[in-house]
N, C-alpha and C positions, 0 to 999 in steps of 0.2 A: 487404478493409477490415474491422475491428474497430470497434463502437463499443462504449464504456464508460462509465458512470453509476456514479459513488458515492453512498450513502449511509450514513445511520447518525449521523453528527457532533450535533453538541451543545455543550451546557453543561454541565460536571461540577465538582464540587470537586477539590480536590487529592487525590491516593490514591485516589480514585475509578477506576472501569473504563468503557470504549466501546468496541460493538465496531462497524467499520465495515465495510460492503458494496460489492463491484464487481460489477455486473451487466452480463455484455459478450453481445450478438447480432454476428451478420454470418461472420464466417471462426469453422472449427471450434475452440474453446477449447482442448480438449484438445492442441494446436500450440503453443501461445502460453507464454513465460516471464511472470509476473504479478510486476512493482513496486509499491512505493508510497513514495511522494516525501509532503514539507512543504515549502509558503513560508509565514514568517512576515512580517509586513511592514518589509519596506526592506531581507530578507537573500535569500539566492540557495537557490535551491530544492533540498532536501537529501535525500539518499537515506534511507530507512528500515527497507523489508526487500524480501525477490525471495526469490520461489518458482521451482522449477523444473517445467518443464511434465507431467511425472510428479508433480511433488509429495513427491521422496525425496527433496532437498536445499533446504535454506534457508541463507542469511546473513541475519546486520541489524551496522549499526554501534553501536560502543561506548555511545551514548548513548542506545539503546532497548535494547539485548540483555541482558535476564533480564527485561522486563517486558511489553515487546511480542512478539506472535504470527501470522504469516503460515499462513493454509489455504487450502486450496480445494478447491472439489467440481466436480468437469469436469461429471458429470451433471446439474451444474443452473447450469451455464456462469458461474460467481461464484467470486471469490474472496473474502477477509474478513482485517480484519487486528484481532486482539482487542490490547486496549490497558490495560493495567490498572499500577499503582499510578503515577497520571497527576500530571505536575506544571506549573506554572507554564508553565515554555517548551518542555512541549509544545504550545504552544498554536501552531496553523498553519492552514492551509487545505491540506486532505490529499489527494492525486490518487491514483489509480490509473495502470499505462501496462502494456504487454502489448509483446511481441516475438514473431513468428513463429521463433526458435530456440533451441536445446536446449547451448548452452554452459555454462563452469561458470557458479555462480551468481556467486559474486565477479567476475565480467566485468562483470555490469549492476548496478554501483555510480554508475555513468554516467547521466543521463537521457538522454544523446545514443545510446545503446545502445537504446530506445523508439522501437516505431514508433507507438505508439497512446497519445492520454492522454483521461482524464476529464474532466470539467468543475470538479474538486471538492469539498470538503465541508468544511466550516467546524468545529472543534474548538477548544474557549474551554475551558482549565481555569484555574480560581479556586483564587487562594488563603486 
């Protein structure tokens, strides 16, 4: 078992940066492929970026990639995802989720591909 907590989220204006945090206890971290997912309300919950459990590979799709940033530091079992020049519909409630394996990253575009998620974190960007 995996448990994860995010934090970080907020209120930003537009162009503005957030950076967000996963803090996971329980199974060894350094196993685990790290997501992170958006739902906005009343749309279906949307992949964002995935790290690989080394940390040499990343993907994100088309409508975060050149602004958002997937890291993580296995030695303090967190991962983070920095978010900068922020606009309008990024605005979600933002999860983290973790996998116990090491496929490519473009596999876990999927949230059915997760075995573990967060509780959330709320991100309001203004315009």
């Amino acid at each position: 078992q995996v448990q994860l907590v995010e934090s970080g989220g907020g209120l930003v204006q537009a162009g503005g940066s957030l950076r967000l945090s996963c803090a996971a206890s329980g199974r060894t971290f350094s196993r685990t492929v790290m997501g992170w997912f958006r739902q906005a309300p009343g749309k279906e919950r949307e992949f964002v970026a995935v790290i690989s459990w080394s940390g040499d590979s990343t993907y994100y799709p088309d409508s975060v990639k050149g602004r958002f940033t997937i890291s993580r530091n296995n030695a303090k079992s967190t991962a983070y995802l920095q978010m900068n020049s922020l606009k309008p519909e990024d605005t979600a409630v933002y999860y983290c989720a973790a996998s116990a394996s090491s496929y490519s990253t473009r596999w876990y575009v999927a949230a059915a591909r997760y075995d573990y998620w967060g509780q959330g974190t709320q991100v309001t960007v203004s315009s």
